[in-house]
N, C-alpha and C positions, 0 to 999 in steps of 0.2 A: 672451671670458669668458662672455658672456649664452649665447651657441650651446654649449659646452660644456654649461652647468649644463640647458637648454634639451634637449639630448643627452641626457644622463645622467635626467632626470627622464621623459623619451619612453622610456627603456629599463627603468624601473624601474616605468612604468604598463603595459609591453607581457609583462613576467617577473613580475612578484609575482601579478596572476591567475592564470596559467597553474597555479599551482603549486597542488596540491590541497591542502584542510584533512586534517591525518589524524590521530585521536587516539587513546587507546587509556586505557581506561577499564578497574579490573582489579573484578570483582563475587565476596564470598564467597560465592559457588553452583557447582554445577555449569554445565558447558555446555551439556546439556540442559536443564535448568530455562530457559538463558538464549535456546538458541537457539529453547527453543520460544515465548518471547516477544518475538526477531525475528519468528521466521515467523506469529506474529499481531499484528503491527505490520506487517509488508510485506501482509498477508493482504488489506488494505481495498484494492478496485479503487480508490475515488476519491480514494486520497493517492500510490497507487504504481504502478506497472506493472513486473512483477516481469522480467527478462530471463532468469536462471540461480539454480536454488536447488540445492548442494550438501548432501545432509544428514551423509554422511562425514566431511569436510573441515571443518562447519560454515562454509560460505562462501555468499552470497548477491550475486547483482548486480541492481540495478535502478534505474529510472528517475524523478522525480519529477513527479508527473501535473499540469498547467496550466502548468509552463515552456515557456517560448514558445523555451528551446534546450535539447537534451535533452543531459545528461549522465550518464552511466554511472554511478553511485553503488556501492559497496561497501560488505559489511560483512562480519569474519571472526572469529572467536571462537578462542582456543588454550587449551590447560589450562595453571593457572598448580600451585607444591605449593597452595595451599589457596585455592584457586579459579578464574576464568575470567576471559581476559581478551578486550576486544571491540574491535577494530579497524575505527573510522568513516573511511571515506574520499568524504566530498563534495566536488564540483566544481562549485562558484559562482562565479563570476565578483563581485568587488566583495567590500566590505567586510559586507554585509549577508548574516547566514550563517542568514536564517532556516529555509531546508529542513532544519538539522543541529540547526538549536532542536525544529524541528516532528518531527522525527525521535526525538528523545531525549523530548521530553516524552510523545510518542506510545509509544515503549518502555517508560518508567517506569512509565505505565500500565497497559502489559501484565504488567509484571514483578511488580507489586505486587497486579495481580488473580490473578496463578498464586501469589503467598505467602501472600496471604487463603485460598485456595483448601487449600491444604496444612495436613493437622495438624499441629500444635508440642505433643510430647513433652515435658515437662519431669519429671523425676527418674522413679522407678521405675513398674513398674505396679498393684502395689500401692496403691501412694499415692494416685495417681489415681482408681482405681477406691475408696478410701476417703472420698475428698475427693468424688466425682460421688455417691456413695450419703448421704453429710451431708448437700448440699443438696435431699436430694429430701425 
């Protein structure tokens, strides 16, 4: 009975790493607003080492730089109707998923300095332009 359960927990430490994390996160933006805040997030030599960037496809592969075993990382972006969706596929071994933390925190980053970045329109132009010539 010991060698069974002994068995079985040997095969379930040797198959649940294997199996990569993969998520898929859906963002109201386009895919370019989104991919261009992949490709500057992959962008820093000293977090990543890029192997294949598709701009077409929006598909990107690359590596995470100071693992001491290199695993091919993924990431692939599709149009959803109102909006994009982002497919992470890391390859960690163990429970500890911090390259997919340090990944995402690092995109959030990106994504919200290209929203800063972009004017926000709100009602006509007119309006605007009546509302900017008040406070002067």
């Amino acid at each position: 009975m010991m060698r069974m359960v002994f068995a079985v927990l040997l095969a379930l430490f040797l198959v649940i790493p294997a199996n990569a994390k993969s998520n898929r996160d859906v963002y109201p933006v386009s895919c370019d607003v989104l991919w261009t805040a992949v490709k500057n997030t992959l962008g820093n030599p000293r977090d990543y080492g890029i192997l294949s960037v598709n701009d077409l496809q929006f598909r990107a592969s690359f590596v995470v730089v100071g693992n001491l075993v290199m695993y091919t990382d993924r990431v692939a972006l599709t149009e959803r109707n109102n909006g994009c969706a982002m497919k992470l596929t890391m390859l960690q071994v163990g429970a500890d998923n911090t390259d997919e933390h340090g990944f995402r925190k690092r995109f959030g980053k990106a994504l919200a300095k290209l929203q800063a970045a972009q004017p926000t329109v709100t009602g006509s132009g007119d309006e605007a332009g009546k509302s900017a010539a008040g406070q002067q």
